[in-house]
C-alpha positions as CSV (number, residue, x, y, z in Angstrom):
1,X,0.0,0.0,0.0
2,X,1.6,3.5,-1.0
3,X,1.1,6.4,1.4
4,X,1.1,10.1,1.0
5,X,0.2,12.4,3.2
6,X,0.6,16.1,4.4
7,X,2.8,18.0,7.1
8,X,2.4,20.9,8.8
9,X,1.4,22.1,12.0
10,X,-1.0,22.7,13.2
11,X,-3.1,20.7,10.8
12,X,-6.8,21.2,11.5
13,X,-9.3,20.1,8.7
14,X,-7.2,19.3,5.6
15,X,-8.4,20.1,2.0
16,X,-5.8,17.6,1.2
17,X,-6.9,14.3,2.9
18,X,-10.2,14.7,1.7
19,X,-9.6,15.4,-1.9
20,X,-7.3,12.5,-2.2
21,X,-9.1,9.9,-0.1
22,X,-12.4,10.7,-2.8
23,X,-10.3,10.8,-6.0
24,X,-9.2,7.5,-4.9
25,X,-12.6,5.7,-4.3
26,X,-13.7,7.6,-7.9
27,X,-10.2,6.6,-9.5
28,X,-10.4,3.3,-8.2
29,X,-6.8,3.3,-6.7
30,X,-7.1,0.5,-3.9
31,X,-3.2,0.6,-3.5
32,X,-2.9,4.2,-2.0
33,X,-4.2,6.2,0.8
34,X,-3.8,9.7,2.4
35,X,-3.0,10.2,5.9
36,X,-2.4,13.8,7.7
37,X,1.5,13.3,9.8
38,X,1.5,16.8,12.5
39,X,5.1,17.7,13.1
40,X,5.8,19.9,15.8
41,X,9.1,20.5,14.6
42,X,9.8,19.9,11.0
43,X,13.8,18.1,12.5
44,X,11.1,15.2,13.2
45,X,10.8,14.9,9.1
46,X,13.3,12.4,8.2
47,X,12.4,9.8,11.6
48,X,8.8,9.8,10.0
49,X,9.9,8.7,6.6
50,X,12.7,6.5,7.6
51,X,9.7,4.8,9.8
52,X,7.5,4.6,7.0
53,X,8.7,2.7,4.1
54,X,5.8,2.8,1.9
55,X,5.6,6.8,2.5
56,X,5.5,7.6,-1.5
57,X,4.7,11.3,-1.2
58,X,4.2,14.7,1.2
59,X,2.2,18.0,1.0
60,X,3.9,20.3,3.1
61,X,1.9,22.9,3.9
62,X,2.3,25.9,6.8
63,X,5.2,26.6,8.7
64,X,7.6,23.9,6.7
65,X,7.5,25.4,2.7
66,X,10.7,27.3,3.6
67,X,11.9,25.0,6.5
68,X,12.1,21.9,5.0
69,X,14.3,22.9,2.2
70,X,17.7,21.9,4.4
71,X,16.4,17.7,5.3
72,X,15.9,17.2,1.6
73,X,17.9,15.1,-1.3
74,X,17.6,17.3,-3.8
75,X,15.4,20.2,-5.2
76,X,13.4,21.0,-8.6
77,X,15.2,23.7,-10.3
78,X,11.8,25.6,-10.0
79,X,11.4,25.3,-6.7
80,X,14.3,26.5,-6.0
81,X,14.2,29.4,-8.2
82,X,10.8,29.8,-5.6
83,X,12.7,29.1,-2.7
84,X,9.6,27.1,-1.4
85,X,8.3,23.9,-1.3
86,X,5.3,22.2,-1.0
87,X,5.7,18.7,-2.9
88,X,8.1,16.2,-1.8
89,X,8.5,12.9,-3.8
90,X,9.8,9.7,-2.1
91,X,11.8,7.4,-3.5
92,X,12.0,3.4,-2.1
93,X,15.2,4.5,-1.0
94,X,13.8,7.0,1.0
95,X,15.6,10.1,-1.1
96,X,13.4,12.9,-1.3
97,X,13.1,15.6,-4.2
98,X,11.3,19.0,-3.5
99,X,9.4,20.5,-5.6
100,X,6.4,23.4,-6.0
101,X,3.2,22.8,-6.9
102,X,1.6,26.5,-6.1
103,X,3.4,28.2,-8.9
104,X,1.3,25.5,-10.9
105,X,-1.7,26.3,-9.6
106,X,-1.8,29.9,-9.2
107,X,-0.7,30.6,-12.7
108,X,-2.8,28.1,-14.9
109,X,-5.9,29.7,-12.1
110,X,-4.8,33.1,-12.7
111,X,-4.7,33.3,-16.5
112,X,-8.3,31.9,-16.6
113,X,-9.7,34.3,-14.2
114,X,-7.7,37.0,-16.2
115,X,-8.8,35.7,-20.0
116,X,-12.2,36.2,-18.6
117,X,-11.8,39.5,-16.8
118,X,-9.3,41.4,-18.3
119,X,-7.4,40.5,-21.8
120,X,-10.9,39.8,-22.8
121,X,-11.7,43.4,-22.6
122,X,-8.6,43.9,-24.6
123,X,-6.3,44.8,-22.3
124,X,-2.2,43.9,-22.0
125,X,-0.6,42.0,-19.7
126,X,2.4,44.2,-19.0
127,X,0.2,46.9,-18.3
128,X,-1.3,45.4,-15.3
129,X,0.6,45.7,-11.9
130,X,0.3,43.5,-8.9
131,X,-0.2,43.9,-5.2
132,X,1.2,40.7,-3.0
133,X,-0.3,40.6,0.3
134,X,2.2,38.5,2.3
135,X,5.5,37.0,2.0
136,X,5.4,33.8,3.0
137,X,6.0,30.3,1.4
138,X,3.1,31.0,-1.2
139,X,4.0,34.1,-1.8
140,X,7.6,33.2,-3.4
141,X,5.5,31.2,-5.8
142,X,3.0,33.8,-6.7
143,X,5.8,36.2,-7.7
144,X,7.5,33.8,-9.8
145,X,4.8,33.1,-11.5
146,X,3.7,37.1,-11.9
147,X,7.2,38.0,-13.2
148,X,6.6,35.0,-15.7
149,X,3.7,36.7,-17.1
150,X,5.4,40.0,-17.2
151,X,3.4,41.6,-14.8
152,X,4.8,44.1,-12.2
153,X,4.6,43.4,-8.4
154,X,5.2,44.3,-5.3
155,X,5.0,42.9,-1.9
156,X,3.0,44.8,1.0
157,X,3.9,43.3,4.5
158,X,2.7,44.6,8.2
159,X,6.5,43.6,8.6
160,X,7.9,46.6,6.2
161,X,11.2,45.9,4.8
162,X,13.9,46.3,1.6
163,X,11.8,45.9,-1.2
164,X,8.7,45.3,1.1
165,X,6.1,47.7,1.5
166,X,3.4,48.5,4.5
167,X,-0.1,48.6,4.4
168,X,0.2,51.9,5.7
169,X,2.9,52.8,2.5
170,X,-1.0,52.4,0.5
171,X,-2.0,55.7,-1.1
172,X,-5.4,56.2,-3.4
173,X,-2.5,56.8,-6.0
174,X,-1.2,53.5,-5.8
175,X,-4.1,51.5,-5.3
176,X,-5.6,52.7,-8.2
177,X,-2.4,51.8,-10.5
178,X,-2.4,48.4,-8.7
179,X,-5.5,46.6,-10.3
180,X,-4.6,43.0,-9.8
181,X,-4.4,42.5,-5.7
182,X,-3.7,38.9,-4.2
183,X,-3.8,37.7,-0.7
184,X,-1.1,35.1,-0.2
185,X,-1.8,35.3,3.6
186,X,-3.8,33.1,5.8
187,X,-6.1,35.7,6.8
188,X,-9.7,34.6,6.9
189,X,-8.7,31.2,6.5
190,X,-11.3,28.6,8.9
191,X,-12.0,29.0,11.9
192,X,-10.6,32.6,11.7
193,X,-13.4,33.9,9.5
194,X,-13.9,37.0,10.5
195,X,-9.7,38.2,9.8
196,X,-9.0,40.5,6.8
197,X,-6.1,41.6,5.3
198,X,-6.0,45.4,6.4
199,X,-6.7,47.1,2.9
200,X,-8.2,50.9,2.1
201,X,-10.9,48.3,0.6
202,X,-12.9,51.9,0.4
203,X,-10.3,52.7,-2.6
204,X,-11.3,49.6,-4.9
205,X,-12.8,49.8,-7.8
206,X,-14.4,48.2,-10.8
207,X,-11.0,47.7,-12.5
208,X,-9.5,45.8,-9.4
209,X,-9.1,42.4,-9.4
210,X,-9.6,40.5,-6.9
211,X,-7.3,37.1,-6.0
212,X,-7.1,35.3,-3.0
213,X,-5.9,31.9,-1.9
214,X,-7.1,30.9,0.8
215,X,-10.1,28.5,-0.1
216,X,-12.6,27.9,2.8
217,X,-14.1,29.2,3.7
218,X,-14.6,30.3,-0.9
219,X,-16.4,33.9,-0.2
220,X,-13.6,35.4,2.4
221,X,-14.3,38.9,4.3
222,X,-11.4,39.8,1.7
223,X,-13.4,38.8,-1.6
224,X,-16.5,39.9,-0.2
225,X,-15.6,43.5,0.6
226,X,-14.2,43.9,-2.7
227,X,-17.2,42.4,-4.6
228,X,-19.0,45.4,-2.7
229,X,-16.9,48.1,-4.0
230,X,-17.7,46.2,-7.6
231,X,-14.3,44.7,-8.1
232,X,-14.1,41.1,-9.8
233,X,-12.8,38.2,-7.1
234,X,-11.9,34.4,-7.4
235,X,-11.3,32.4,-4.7
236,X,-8.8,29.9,-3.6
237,X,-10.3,26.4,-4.3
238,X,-9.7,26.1,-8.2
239,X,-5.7,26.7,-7.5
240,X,-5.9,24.0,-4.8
241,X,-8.1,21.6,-7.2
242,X,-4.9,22.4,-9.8
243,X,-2.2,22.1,-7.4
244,X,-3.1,18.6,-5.5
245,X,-3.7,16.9,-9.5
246,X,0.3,18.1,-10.0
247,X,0.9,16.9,-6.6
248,X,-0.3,13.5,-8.0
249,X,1.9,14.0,-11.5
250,X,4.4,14.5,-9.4
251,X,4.2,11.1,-7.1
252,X,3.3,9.0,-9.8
253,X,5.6,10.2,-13.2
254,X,8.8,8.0,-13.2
């Protein structure tokens, strides 16, 4: 029986565990399950694979992306471009391979939300600029991605730094040159529904676009208060949908 499985900490309800365990009863994969493997300290990584021989594959999910980088075999050239993983293939031998799955994800979800929203109304690319809210693991792999498809960014931080910005750094000015604003941050992620990223939401308009990844609950306090200034939002799920199937290209391509 192969195993694959997520780590993190804390985990509470996992996307992952469910999507997997249901594409495996519809797939009919009878040699695989998905179990959820809580590390308190991401040193603990290599004593749970060395004690789990048929361990096959990991989603590594908050605090580890950046963390876990050091305990592995060897790295993707893209996710280390990223500096960020979130995939990690095992092999019998127990050497592991890291690799990134979010820059996946976000970018084939993003250029659909954009074709729909924005080149269809026959507008460029490298005219529209990007607002990154957050800087962690996710983040690395949103930028990639945006610099990929030639559109400017910038990160904005309540930790202000060199080439950072504040939410406080926010003018009208620059929100209204910004159009395309994502929220890389866990903020409004379940239970903590009620948590926003700290925008001049009052500044948003019908040309902003709307992005944000976390995905339950799908309308966050984030999407919803731009929808009410009339921007255009998408939600989280359809990236994670797109990043678990690579996930599973990744595990199972020799």
């Amino acid at each position: 029986m192969r195993i694959f499985g997520l780590i993190g900490y804390p985990l509470g309800h996992s996307f992952s565990k469910k999507y997997f365990t249901e594409k495996f009863a519809k797939e009919h994969i009878t040699d695989a399950s998905y179990e959820l493997f809580p590390l308190e300290d991401i040193k603990l990584l290599p004593g749970l694979i060395s004690s789990q021989p048929n361990l096959r594959g990991l989603n590594v999910t908050i605090p580890y992306k950046e963390q876990v980088i050091p305990y592995l075999t060897s790295i993707d050239p893209a996710a280390k471009r990223i500096g960020a993983v979130n995939v990690i293939k095992i092999a019998p031998d127990g050497s592991t391979t890291g690799y990134n799955s979010d820059y996946f994800g976000f970018k084939f979800t993003l250029e659909g939300f954009l074709n729909g929203n924005y080149i269809s109304e026959g507008k460029s690319l490298r005219k529209l600029k990007a607002l990154i809210l957050g800087t962690g693991g996710a983040s690395k792999a949103v930028k990639i991605a945006l610099d990929d498809m030639d559109i400017e960014n910038v990160y904005i931080s309540r930790r202000p730094g060199e080439n950072i910005f504040g939410y406080d750094d926010l003018t009208e000015k620059i929100v209204g040159k910004y159009l395309l604003i994502i929220n890389t941050t866990p903020l409004g992620m379940y239970p903590e529904v009620d948590v926003f990223p700290p925008l001049p939401y009052e500044w948003l308009t019908g040309d902003h676009l709307l992005y944000d990844l976390v995905y339950n609950p799908e309308q966050t306090i984030f999407l919803q208060k731009g929808s009410k200034q009339g921007a255009k939002t998408f939600g989280g799920l359809p990236m994670l949908y797109a990043q678990a199937e690579k996930s599973w290209d990744i595990w199972t391509t020799k």
